[in-house]
N, C-alpha and C positions, 0 to 999 in steps of 0.2 A: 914406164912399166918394166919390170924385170921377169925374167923367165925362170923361173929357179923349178931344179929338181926336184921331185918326190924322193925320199929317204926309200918306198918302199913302191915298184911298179902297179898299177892295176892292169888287170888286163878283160878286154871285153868284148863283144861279138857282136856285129854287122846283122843286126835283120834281115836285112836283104841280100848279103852275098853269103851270109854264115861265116865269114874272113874274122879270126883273131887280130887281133890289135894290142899293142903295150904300150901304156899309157904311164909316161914319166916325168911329165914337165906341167907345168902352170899352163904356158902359153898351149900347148898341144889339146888340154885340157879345155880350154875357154874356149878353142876351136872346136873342138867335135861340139862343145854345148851349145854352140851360136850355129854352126853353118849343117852340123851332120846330126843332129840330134832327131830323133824323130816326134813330128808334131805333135802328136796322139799322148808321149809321154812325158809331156813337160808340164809335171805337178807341181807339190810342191816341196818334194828336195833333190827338183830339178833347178825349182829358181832359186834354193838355198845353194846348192851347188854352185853357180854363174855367181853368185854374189860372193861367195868364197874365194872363188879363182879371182876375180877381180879385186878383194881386198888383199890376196896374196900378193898379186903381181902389183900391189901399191905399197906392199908391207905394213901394211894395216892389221895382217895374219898372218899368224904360222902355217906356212906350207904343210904341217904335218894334219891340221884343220882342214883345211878345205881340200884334200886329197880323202880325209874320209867325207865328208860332206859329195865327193865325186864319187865314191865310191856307195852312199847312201843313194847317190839319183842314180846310178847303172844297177842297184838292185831293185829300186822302183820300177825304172825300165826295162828290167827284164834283160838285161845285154852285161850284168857282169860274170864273170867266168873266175875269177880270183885274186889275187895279192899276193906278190912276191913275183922273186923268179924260178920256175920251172922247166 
């Protein structure tokens, strides 16, 4: 599996600590959706999202896909804050 960059950061908030976050990579990515995601909001372009990162980091997709497909389940979830850097 490969880790490759987002062209374009997201960046998102912590329900529970309120802590900013910037979110650039595949692998960074697959992680918050597996180990920190919160259970409550794993609909469904939360599990679009997990299958995007996973077909990235197999090059099955364009990383430029599945960073919005991340970006579609952190506005689901209520924790994105925006894109790009600021």
């Amino acid at each position: 599996m490969r880790d490759e960059q987002f062209d374009v950061p997201v960046t998102i908030e912590s329900e529970r600590t309120g802590r900013r976050l910037s979110v650039t990579r595949t692998v960074q990515a697959a992680s918050l959706l597996v180990d920190r995601w919160p259970d409550e909001k794993r609909g469904p372009k939360y599990r679009a999202a997990l299958k995007a990162m996973m077909d990235a980091m197999e090059q099955r997709r364009a990383v430029g896909s599945a960073r919005r497909a991340f970006t579609a389940a952190a506005k689901e979830a209520h924790v994105f804050v925006r894109e790009g850097r600021h």
